[in-house]
C-alpha positions, 0 to 999 in steps of 0.5 A: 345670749343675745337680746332685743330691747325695745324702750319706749319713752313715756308721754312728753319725755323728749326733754326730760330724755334729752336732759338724761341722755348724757348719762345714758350715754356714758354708762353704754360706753361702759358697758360697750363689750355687751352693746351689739347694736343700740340707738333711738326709735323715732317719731314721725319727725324725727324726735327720739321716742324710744330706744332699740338696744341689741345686747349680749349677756350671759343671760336674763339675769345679768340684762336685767341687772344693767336694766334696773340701773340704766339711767332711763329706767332710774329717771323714768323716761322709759314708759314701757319695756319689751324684751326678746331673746335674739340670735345674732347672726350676722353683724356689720355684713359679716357672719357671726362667730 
């Protein structure tokens, strides 16, 4: 199943993101096999505000799972969480599957 999760940072986060970010970073790396696509939403100059994140998990579950450690979420940079189920289709131009 894939998701779309759209985090978005809380009020004056930027710093206290940028300080995470290593963090967050290397534990995207170990779960790359779930990762379709991810990277940070922008304000209107170009700061990170939040993060867009397409996953591939075998279901809620297990998104949630990652979620609950994910180090924006355990350091409270993420203000606000939405999250939709996706149907993948194509990626990187080419047709899925």
């Amino acid at each position: 199943m894939q998701f779309i999760v759209r985090a978005y940072d809380g009020p004056q986060m930027l710093e206290k993101r940028l300080a995470v970010r290593p963090r967050h970073l290397e534990g995207m790396k170990r779960i790359a096999d779930h990762v379709v696509c991810a990277g940070g939403l922008l304000d209107d100059e170009g700061n990170m505000k939040g993060s867009v994140l397409v996953m591939d998990f075998e279901d809620r579950a297990a998104l949630d799972l990652y979620l609950a450690s994910e180090p924006y979420v355990t350091e409270h940079v993420w203000d606000r969480i939405e999250v939709e189920r996706m149907n993948v289709v194509i990626t990187n131009g080419k047709p899925k599957g």
